[in-house]
N, CA, C and O of each residue as an XYZ file, in Angstrom:
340
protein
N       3.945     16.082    -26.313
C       3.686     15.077    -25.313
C       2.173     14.934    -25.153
O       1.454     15.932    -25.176
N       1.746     13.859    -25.013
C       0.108     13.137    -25.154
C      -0.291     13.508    -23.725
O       0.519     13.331    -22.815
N      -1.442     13.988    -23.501
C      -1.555     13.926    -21.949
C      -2.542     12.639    -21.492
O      -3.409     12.234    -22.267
N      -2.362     12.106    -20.328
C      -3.074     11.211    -19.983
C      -4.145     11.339    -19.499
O      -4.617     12.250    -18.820
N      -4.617     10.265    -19.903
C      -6.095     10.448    -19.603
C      -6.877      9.667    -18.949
O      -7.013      8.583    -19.517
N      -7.378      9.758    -18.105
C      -7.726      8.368    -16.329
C      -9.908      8.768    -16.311
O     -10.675      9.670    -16.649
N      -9.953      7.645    -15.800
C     -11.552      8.317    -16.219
C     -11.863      8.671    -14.489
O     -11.085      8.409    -13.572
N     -13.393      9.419    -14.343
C     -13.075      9.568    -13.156
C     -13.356      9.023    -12.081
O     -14.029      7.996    -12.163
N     -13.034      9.408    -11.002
C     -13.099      8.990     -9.326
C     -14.549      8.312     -9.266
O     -15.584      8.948     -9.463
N     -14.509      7.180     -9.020
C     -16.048      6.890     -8.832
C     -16.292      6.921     -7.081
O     -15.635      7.567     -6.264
N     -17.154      6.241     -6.889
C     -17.548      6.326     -5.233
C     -16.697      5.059     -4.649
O     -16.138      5.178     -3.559
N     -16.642      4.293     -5.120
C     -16.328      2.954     -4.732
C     -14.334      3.115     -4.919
O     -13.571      2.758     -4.021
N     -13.967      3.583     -5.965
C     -12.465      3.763     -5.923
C     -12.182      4.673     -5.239
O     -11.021      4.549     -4.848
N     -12.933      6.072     -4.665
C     -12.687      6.930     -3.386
C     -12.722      5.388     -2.337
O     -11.580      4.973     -2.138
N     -13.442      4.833     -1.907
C     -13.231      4.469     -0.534
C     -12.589      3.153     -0.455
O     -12.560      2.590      0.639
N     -12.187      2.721     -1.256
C     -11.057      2.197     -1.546
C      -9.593      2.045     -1.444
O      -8.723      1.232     -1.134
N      -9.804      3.458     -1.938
C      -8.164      4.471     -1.692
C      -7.867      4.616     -0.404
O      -6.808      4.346      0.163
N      -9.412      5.304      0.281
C      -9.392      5.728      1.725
C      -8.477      3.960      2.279
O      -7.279      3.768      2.486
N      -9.405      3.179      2.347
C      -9.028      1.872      3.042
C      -7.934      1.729      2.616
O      -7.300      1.574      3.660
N      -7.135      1.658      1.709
C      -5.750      1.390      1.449
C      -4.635      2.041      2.135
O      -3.644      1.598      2.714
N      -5.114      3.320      1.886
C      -4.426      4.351      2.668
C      -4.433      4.183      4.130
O      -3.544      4.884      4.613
N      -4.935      3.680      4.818
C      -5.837      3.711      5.952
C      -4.879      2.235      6.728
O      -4.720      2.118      7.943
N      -4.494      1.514      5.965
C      -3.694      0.234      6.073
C      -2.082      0.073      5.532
O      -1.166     -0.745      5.451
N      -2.460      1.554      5.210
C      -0.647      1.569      5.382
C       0.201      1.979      4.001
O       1.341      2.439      3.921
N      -0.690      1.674      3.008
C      -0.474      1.075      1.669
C       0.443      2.405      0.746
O       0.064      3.565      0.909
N       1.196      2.219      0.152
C       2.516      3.517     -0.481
C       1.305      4.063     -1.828
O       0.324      3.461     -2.266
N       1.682      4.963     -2.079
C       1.092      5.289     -3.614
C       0.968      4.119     -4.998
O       0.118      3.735     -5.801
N       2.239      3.901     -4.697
C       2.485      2.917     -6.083
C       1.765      1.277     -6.121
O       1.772      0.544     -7.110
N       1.075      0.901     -4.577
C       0.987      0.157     -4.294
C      -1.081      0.704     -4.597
O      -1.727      0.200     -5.516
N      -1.575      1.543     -3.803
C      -3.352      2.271     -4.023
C      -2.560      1.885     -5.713
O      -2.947      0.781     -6.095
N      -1.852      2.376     -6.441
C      -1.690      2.712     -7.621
C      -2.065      1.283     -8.877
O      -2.687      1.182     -9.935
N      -1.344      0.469     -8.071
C      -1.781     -0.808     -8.717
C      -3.241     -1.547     -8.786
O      -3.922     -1.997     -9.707
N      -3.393     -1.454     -7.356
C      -4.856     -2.155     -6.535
C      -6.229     -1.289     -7.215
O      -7.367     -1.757     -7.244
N      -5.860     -0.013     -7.713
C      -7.261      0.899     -8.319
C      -6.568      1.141     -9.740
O      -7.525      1.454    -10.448
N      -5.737      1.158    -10.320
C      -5.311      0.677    -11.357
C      -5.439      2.367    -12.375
O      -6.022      2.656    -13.421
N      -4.458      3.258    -11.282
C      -4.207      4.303    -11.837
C      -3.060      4.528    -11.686
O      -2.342      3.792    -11.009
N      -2.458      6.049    -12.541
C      -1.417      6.743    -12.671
C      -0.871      6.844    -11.060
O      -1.811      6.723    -10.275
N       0.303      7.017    -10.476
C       0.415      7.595     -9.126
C       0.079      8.661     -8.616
O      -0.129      8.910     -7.429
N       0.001      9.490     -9.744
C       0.034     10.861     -9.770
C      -1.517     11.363     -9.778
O      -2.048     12.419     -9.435
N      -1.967     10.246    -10.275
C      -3.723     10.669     -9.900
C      -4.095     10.184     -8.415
O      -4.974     10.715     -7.736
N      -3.215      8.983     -7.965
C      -3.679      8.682     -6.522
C      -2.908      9.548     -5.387
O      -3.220      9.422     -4.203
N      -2.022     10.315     -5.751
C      -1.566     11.443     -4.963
C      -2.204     12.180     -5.028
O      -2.797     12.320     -3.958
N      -2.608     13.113     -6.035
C      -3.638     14.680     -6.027
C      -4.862     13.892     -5.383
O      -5.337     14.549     -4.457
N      -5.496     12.718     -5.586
C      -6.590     12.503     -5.217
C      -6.601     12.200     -3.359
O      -7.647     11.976     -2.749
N      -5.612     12.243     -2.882
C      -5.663     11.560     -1.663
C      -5.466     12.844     -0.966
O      -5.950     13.016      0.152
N      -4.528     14.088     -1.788
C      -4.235     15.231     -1.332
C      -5.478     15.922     -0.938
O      -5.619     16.399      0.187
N      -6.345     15.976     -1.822
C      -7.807     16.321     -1.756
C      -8.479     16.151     -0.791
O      -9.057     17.029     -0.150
N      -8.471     14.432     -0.483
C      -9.074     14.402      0.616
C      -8.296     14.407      1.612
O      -8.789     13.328      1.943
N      -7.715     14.551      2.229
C      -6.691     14.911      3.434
C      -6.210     13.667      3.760
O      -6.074     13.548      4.977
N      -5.767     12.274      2.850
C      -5.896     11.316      3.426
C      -4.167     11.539      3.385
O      -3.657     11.977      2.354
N      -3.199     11.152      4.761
C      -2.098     10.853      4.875
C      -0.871      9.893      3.946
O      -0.171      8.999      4.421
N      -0.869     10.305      2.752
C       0.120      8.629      2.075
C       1.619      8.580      2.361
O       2.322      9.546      2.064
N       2.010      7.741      2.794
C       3.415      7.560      3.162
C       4.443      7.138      2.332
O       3.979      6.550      1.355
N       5.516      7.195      2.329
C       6.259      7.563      1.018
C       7.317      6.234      0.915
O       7.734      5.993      2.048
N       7.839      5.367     -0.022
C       8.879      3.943     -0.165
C       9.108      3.736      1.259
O       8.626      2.859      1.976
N       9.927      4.687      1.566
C      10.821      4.267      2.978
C      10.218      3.819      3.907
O      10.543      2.810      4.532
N       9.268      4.512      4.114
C       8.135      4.376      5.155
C       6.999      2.636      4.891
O       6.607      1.824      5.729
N       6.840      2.678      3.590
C       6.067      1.584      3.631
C       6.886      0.342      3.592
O       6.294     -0.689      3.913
N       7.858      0.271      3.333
C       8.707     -0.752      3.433
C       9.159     -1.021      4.979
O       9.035     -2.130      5.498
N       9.663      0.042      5.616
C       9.526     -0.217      7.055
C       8.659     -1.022      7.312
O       8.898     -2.217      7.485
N       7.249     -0.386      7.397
C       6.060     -1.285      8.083
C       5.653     -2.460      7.270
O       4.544     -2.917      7.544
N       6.445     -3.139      6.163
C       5.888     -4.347      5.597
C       7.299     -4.953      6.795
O       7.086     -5.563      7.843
N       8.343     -4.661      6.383
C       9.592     -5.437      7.156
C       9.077     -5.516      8.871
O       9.039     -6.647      9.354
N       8.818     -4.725      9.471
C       8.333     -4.496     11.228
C       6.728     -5.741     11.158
O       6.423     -6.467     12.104
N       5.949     -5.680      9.822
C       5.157     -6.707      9.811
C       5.905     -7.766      9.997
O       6.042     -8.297     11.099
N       6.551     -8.234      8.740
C       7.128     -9.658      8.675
C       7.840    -10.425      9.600
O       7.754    -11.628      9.846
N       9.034     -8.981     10.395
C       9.485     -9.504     11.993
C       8.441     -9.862     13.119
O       8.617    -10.812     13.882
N       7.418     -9.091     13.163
C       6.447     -9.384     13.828
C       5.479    -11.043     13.559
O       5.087    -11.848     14.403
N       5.381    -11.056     12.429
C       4.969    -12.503     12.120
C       6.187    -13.388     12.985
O       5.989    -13.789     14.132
N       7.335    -13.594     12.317
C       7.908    -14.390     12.579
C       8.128    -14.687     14.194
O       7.623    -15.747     14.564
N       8.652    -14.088     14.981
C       8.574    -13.802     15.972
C       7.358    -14.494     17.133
O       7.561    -14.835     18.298
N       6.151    -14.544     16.392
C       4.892    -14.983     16.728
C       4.696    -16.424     16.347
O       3.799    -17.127     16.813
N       5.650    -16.846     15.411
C       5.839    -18.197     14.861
C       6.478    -19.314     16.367
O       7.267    -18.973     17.248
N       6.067    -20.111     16.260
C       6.656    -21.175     17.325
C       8.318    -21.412     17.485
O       8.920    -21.376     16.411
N       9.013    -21.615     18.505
C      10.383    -21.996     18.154
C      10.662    -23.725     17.027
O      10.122    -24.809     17.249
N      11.389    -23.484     16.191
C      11.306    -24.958     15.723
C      10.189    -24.660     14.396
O      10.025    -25.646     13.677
N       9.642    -23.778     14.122
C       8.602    -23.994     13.196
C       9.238    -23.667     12.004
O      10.171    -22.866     12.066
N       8.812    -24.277     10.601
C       9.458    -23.625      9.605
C       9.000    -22.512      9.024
O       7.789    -22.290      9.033
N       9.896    -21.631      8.425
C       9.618    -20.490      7.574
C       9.129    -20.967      6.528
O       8.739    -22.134      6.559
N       9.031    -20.303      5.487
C       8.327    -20.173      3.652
C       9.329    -20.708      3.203
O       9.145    -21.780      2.627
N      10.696    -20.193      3.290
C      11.986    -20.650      2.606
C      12.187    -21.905      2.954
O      12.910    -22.636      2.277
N      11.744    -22.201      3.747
C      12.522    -23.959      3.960
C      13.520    -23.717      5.416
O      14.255    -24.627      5.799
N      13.474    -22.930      5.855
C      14.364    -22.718      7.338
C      13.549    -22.679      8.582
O      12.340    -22.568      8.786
N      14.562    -22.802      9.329
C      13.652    -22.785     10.657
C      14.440    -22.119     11.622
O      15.638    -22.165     11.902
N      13.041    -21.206     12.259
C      13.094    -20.259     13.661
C      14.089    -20.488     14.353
O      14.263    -19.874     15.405
């Protein structure tokens, strides 16, 4: 098995991560946006003590977002889909 190979942590993808993390954001999601392994944005976040929250959890708070949008939407207004409030 090949091992992978990620180049390293610069200054700017540390605080990056931090801010992602910081806004809620799942592993797989820092994972895309800095455009690494998951497994490097886990040990790396472990390091710095930064909190990452795991599927269940970030999906909650995108869904508790989206109710929250809507909700804030006018009665009568339309949604994205073509429906209305």
């Amino acid at each position: 098995m090949r091992k992978l190979i990620t180049s390293p942590w610069s200054d700017d993808e540390t605080s990056r991560l931090k801010k992602l993390v910081m806004e809620g954001a799942s592993p797989a999601r820092c994972s895309a946006a800095l455009n690494k392994p998951i497994s490097s944005i886990t040990i790396r976040a472990r390091k710095l003590g930064l909190p990452l929250i795991g599927k269940r959890a970030a999906r909650a708070n995108y869904r508790a977002k989206l109710a929250d949008a809507e909700r804030a939407l006018p009665r009568g207004a339309q949604r994205n889909d073509g429906s209305y409030v």
